[in-house]
Every structure is written in C-alpha cells, then in structure tokens.
DRENDO-1510 file (C-alpha; in Angstrom, 1 decimal, always signed):
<recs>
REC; n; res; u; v; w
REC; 1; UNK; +32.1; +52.5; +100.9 .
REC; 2; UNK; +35.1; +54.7; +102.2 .
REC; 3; UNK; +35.1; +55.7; +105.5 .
REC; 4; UNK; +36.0; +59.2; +105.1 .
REC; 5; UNK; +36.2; +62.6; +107.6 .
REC; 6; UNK; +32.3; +63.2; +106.9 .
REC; 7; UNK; +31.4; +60.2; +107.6 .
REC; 8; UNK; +33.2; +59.7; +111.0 .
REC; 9; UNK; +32.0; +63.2; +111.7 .
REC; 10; UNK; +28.3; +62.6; +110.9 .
REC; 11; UNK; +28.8; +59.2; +113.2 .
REC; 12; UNK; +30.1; +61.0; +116.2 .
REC; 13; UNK; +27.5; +63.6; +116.2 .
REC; 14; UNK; +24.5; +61.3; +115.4 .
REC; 15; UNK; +25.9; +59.0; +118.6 .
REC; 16; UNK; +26.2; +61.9; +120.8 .
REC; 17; UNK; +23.3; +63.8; +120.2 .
REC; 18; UNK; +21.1; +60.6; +120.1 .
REC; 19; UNK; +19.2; +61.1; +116.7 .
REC; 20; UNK; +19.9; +61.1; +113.1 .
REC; 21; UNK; +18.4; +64.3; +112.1 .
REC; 22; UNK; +20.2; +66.0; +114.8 .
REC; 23; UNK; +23.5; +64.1; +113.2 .
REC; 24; UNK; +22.6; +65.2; +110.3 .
REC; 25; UNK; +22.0; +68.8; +111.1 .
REC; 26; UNK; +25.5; +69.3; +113.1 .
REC; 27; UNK; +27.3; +67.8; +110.3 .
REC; 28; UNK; +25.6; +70.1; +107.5 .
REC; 29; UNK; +24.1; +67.0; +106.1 .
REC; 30; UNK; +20.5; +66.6; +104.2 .
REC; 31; UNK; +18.8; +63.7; +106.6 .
REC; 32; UNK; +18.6; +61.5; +103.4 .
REC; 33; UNK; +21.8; +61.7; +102.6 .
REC; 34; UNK; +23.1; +61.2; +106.0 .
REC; 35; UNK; +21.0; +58.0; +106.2 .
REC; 36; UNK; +22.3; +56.8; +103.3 .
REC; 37; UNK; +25.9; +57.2; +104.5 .
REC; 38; UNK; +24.6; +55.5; +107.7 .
REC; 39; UNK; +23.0; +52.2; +105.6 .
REC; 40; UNK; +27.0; +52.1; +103.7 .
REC; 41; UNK; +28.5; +52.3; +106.9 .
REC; 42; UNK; +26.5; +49.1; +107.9 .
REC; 43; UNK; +26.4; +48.0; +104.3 .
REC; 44; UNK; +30.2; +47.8; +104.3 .
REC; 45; UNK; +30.7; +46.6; +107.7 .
REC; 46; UNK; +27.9; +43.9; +107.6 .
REC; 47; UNK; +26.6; +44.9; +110.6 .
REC; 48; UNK; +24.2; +47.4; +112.6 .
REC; 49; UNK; +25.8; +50.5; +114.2 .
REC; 50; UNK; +22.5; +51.9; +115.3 .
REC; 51; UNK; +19.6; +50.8; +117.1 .
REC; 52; UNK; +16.9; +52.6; +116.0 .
REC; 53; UNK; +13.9; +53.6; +118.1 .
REC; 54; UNK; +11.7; +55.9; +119.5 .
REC; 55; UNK; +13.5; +57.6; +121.6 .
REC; 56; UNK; +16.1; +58.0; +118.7 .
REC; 57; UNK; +19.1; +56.0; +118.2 .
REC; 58; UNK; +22.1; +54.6; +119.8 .
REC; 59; UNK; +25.0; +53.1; +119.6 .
REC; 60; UNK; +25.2; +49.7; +118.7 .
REC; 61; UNK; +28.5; +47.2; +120.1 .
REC; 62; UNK; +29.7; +47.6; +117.0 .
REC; 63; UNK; +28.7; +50.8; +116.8 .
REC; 64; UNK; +30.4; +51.9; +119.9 .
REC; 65; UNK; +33.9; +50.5; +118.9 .
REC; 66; UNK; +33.4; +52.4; +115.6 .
REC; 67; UNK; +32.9; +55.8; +117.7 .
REC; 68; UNK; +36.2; +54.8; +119.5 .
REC; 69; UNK; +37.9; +54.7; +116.4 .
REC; 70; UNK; +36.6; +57.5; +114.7 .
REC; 71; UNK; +37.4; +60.2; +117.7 .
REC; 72; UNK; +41.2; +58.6; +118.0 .
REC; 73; UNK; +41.2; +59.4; +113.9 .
REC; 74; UNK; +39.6; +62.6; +114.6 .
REC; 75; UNK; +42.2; +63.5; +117.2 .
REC; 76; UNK; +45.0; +62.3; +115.3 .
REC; 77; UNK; +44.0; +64.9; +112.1 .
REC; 78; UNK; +43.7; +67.6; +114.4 .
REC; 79; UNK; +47.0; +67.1; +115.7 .
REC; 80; UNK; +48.4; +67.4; +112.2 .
REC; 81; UNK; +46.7; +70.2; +111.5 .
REC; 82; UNK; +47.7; +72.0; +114.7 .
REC; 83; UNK; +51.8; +70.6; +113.3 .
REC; 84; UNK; +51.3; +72.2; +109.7 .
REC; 85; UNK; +49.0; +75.3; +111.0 .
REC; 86; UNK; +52.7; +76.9; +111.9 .
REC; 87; UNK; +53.4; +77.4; +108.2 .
REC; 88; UNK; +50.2; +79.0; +107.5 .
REC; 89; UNK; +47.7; +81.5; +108.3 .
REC; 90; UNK; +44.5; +80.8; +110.7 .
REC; 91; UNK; +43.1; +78.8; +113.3 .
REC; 92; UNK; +45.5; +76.4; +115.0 .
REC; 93; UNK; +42.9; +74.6; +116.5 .
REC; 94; UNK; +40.3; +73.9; +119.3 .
REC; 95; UNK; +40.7; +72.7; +122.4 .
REC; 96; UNK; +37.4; +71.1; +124.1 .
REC; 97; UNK; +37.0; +72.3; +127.8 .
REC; 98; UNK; +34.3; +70.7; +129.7 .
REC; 99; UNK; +33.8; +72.0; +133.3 .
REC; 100; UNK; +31.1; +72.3; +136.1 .
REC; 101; UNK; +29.1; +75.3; +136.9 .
REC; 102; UNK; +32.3; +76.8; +139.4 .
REC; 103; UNK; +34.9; +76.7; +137.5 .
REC; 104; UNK; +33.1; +78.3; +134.5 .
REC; 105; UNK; +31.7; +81.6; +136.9 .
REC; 106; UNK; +34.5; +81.9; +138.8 .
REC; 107; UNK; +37.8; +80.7; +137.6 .
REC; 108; UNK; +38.0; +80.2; +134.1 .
REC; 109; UNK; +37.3; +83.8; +132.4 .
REC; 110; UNK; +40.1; +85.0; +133.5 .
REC; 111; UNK; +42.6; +82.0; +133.0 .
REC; 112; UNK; +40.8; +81.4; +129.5 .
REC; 113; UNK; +41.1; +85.1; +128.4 .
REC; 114; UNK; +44.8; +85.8; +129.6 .
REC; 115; UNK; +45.4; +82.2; +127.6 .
REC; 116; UNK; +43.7; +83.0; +124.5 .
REC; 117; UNK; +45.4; +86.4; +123.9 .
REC; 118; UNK; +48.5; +84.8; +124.0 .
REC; 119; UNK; +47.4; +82.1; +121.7 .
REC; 120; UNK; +45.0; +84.0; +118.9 .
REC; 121; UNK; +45.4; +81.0; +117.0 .
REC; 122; UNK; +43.4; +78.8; +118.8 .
REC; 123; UNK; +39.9; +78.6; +120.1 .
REC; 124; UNK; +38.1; +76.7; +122.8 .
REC; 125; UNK; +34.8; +75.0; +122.7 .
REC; 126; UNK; +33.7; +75.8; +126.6 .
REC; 127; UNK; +30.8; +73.6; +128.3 .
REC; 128; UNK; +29.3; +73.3; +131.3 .
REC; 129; UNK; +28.7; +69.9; +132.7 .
REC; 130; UNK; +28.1; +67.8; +136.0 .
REC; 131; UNK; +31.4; +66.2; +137.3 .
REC; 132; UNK; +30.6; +62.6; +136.7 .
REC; 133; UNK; +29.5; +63.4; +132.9 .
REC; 134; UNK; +33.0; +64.7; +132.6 .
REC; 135; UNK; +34.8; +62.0; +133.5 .
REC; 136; UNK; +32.8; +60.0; +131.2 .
REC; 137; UNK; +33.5; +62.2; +128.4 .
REC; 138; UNK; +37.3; +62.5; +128.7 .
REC; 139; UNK; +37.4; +58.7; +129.0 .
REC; 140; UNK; +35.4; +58.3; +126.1 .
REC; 141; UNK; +37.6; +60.7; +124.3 .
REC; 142; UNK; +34.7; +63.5; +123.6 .
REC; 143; UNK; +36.3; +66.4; +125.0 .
REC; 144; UNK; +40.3; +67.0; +125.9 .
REC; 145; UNK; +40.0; +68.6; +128.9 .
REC; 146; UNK; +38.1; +68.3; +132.1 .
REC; 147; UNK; +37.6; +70.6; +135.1 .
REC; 148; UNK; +36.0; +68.2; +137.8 .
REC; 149; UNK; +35.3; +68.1; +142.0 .
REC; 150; UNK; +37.1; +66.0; +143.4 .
REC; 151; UNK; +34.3; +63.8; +145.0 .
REC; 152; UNK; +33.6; +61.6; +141.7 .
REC; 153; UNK; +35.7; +58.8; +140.5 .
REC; 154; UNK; +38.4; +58.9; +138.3 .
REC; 155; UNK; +40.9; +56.7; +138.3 .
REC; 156; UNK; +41.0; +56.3; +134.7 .
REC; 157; UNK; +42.1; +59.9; +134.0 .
REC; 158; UNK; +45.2; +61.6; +134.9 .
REC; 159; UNK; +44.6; +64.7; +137.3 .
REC; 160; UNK; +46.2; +67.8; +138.1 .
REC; 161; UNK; +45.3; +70.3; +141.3 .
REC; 162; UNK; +43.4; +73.5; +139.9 .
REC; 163; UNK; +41.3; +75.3; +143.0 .
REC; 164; UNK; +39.9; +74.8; +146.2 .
REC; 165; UNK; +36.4; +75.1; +146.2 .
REC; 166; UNK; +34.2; +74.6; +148.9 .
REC; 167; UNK; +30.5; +75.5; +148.9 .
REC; 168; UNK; +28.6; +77.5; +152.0 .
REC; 169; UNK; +25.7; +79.2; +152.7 .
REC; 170; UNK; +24.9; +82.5; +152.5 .
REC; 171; UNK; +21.8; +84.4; +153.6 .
REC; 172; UNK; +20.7; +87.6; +155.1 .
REC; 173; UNK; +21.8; +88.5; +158.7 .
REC; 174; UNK; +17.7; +88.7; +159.3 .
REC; 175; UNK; +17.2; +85.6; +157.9 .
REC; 176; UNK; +15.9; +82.8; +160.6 .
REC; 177; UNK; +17.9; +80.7; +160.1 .
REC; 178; UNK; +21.1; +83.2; +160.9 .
REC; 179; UNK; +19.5; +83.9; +164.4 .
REC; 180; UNK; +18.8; +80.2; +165.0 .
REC; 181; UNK; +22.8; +79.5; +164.3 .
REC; 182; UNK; +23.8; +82.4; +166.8 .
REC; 183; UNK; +27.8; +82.3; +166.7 .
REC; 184; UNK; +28.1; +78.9; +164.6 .
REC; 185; UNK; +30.4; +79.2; +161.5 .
REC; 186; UNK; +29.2; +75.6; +160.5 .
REC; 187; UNK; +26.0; +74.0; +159.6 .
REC; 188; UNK; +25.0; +70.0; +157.9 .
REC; 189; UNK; +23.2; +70.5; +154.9 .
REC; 190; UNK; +20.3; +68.4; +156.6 .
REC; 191; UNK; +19.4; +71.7; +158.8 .
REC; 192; UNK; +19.4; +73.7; +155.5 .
REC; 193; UNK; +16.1; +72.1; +153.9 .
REC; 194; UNK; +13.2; +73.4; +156.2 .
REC; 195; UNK; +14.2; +76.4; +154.7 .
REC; 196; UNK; +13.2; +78.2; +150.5 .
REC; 197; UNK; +16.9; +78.3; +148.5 .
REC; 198; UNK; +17.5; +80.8; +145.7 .
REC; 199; UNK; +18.9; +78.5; +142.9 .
REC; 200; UNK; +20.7; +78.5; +139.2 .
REC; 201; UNK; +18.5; +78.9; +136.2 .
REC; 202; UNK; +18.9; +76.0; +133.4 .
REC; 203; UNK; +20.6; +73.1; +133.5 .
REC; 204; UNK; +23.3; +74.6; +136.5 .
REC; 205; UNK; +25.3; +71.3; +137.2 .
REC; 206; UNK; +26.0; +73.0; +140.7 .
REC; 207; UNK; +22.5; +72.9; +140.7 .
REC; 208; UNK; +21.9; +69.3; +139.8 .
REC; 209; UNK; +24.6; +68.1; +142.3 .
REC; 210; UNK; +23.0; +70.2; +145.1 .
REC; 211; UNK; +19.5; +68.3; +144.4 .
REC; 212; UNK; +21.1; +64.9; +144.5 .
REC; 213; UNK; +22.8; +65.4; +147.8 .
REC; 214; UNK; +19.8; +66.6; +149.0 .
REC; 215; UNK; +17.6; +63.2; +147.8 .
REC; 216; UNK; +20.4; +61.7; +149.4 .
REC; 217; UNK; +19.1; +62.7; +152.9 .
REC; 218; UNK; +15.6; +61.9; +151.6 .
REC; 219; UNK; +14.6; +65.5; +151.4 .
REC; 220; UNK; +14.2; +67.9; +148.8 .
REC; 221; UNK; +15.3; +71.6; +147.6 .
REC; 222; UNK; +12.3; +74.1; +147.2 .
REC; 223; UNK; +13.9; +76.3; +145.0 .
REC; 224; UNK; +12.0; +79.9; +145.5 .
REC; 225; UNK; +12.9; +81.4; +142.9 .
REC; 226; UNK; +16.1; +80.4; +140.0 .
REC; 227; UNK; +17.9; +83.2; +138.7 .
REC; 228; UNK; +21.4; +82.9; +136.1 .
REC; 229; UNK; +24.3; +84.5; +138.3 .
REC; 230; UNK; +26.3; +84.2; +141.5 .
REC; 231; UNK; +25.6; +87.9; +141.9 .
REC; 232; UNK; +21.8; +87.9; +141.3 .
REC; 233; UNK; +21.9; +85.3; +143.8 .
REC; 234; UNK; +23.5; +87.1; +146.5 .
REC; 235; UNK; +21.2; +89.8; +145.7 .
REC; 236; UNK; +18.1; +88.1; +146.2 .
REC; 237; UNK; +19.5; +86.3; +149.4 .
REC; 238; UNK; +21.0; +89.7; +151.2 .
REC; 239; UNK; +16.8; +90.6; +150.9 .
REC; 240; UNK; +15.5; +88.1; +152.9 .
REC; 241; UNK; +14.2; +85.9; +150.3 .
REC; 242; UNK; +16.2; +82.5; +150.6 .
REC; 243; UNK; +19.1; +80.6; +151.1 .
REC; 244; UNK; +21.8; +80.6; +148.7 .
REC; 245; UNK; +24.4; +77.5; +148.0 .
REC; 246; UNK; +27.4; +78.6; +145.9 .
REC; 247; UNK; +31.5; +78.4; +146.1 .
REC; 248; UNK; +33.0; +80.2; +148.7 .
REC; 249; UNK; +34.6; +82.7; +146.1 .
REC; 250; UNK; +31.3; +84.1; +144.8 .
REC; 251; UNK; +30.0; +84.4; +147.8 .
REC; 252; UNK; +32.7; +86.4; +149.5 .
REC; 253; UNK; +33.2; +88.3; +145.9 .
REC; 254; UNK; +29.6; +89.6; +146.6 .
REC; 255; UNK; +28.6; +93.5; +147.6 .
REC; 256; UNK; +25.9; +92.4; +149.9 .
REC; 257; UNK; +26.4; +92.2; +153.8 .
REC; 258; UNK; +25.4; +89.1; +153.9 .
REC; 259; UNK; +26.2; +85.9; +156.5 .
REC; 260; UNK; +28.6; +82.9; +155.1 .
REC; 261; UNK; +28.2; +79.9; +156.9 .
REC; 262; UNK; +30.3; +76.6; +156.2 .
REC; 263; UNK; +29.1; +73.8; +155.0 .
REC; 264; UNK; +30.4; +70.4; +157.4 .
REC; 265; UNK; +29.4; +68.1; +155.0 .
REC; 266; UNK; +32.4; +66.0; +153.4 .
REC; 267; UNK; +30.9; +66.9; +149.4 .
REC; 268; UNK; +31.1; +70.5; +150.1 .
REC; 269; UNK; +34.8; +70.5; +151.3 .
REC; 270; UNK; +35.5; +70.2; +147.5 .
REC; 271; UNK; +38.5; +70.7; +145.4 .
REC; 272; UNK; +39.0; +71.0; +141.8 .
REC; 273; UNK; +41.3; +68.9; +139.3 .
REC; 274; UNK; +42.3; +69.0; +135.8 .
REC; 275; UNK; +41.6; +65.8; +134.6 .
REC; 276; UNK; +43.0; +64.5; +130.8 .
REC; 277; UNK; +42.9; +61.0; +129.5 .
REC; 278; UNK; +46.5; +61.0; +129.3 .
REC; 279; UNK; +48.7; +64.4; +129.1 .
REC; 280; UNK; +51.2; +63.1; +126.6 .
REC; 281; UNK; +49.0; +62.1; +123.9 .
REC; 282; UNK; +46.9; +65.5; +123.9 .
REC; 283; UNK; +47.3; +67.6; +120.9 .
REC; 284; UNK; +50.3; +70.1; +121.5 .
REC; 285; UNK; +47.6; +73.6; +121.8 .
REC; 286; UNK; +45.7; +71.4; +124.6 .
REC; 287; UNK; +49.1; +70.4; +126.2 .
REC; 288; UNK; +49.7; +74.4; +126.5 .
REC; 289; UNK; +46.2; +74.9; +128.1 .
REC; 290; UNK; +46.5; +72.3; +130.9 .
REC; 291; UNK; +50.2; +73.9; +131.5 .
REC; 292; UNK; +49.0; +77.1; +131.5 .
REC; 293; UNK; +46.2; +76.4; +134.4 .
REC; 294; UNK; +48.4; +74.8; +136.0 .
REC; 295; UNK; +51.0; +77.5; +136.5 .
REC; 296; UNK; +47.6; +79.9; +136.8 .
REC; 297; UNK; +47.1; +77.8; +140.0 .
REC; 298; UNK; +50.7; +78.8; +141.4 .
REC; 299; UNK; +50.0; +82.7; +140.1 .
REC; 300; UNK; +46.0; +82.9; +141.3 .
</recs>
C-alpha cells in the first residue's frame, strides 16, 4: 500500500471534517473506495487510524501523528510547486487565511484585494474562525496564516502586530440606556445585559466570543434580532431596537447618528496579531502575504 498525495489528502479531510463520507466527498472519492484506502492505510501500518463511532470518526494516536506527517508533506509539495510555477503558466498557489469575524469585515478586503492584484497568480482560501480555534489550527499546521485577538494564548506561534481593535457599544441617542449613562464615555459589559442586543447572523465568531464573556459574568445575551452586517446592525440600533457590540471601526464607519460608548472591560481593549507557526518555513507566496499586512499596517 503506497502512501500517495490522494491518500494523505483523503486522510486530512476525513480527520478534519470528522466523517468518512464527508472525506470522501472533499477529496472526489466514492465512499467505498475511500474506505478501502482507509483499511490499506491501517492494513500497511498494522494499526487503527480511526476510531469509528457514532458521532463519526476521529483520529486515532497513530492516527494523529500520521495527520502531522501528511500536512508537513503536503506543505512541502506546495512549496515546490509555488518554486517551478515561475516557469509556467497558472496558479502559483494558495495561501490558507483563517481570521475572526473583524478582521474579515473590516480590514482584510482591502489588504486582500490590493494583494491579490499584484499577485494574479495566487489565490487565498479565506475563513472565518474564533481566536482560540486559530491558534489551534496554525499549530496543528491546518492553515498558514492566522489573524487572532490578542487575549488567547499563543505562545507556540510567532506573532506580528496587524490592528487595534477594540469593541464598544453603540445604540440610539433615545435609547435608555444612553440617558442612564448621561456624559459617561465608558461602560462594563455587566451593565449591558438588562438590555435586548442586535447580534451577527451564523456562526459570527465575534458573536460566539461576545456570548462566552457574557456566561462568564453568569448572565446571558438576548439577542433581539441577528442580522449579517456591521451596517445592518447599526441600522437597526440607530432605530431604537437594541444594543449593538462591534469594533470600533464599523461603528464609527456607520451613517447613523448613533452613541459609541467604550467598553472598560480588559477583553474589549483588543488588538490584533498575525500569527504563523514559524515565518521562515512558510511557503514563499505566504511569506509575501504576512509581509505585505505587515507593511499594510505602517500604510493603513
């Protein structure tokens, strides 16, 4: 049984997605014959990668040093594709850009287009996760680049300054909550709950880190009403209908006349970072993305 591309491939999507079909799906395989490339995996190594159950599979010991090894190979092919793509036509490669819910509304689009029109060769698989996930995927080698707060842990990674960005509330001057603050430019988080938010559709990690801090205090969010922009949330928050908690740049970016107040606690003061595994080993394409939002840091 060779190990080859496909099966390495089918391996890393069947462990990250959880379930053989779905492996099998992503890497354009029949579910039989995906299983059966599964069984000579083990068959050859004499032992179990997956554990099968109910919930789907996972990973076994074994199975998790094999993913290791099969995203450093993965790596390692890109890179010499990128190195030979000079002497032909098409893609040089992708970078993988994982970031939270900020730094893909407000930052990125314009970094990310004025980098990809200098660099038609490449494209960039873009994704939207919570912080902590993203540490967790750079370190596991699943993605090459991370756009993180600063509050999580990282000491593993290597980080690089990108934005400040530090949440606050905003609501309508006629909201209660804006006449019970008078002339206060700051308010705890705490004194925010009493009152309906306006929050991000889907899976917003934003969203997710704002309900946390919130269980935290042993309270809760009562989201009103979730709609899928900055802008539709500033809307519905300049009528009266809730509280909004969003970055400081899409609130002051907004149309509507509508009251900003600081947020005291220390999660909100946040700052963003580039985080990579390690810079130097990063495919030369993803070497030029992390340099260019770095300098777009000295030029934004």
């Amino acid at each position: 049984m060779r190990f080859d591309l496909t099966n390495l491939k089918l391996f890393i999507h069947i462990a990250e997605s959880g379930s053989i079909t779905a492996g099998a799906q992503l890497a354009h395989l029949a579910l039989p014959s995906a299983s059966a490339r599964v069984r000579g995996m083990e068959e050859a190594l004499n032992v179990p990668l997956l554990q099968r159950g109910r919930r789907g599979a996972e990973p076994t010991e074994a199975g998790r040093t094999l993913l290791q090894h099969a995203r450093a190979i993965l790596r390692q092919v890109e890179d010499m594709q990128a190195d030979l793509a000079q002497f032909a036509t098409g893609l040089k490669g992708q970078v993988r850009l994982l970031c939270n819910t900020s730094a893909m509304t407000e930052f990125l689009p314009d970094a990310l287009a004025a980098f990809l029109a200098a660099h038609p060769q490449l494209s960039i698989n873009l994704e939207e996760r919570m912080s902590r996930e993203i540490v967790q995927a750079i370190t596991d080698g699943a993605a090459d680049i991370g756009i993180i707060s600063d509050a999580v842990e990282r000491t593993a990674l290597q980080t690089f300054p990108f934005r400040d960005d530090p949440l606050v509330l905003a609501m309508a001057r006629s909201h209660p909550l804006a006449h019970t603050l008078g002339h206060k430019r700051h308010i705890v988080f705490a004194d925010a709950l009493d009152h309906d938010f306006i929050g991000l559709a889907g899976d917003s990690a934003l969203q997710q880190h704002a309900a946390e801090q919130a269980a935290r205090l042993g309270r809760r969010m009562h989201c009103k009403i979730r709609l899928r922009s900055f802008e539709a949330i500033c809307r519905m928050a300049g009528s009266g209908t809730g509280l909004a908690l969003l970055p400081a740049t899409a609130a002051r970016r907004s149309s509507e006349d509508l009251r900003i107040v600081k947020l005291s606690d220390e999660w909100a003061s946040r700052k963003l970072l580039i985080c990579v595994r390690d810079a130097a080993a990063l495919p030369g394409y993803a070497r030029e993305l992390v340099a260019a939002l770095r300098n777009d840091l000295q030029t934004g």
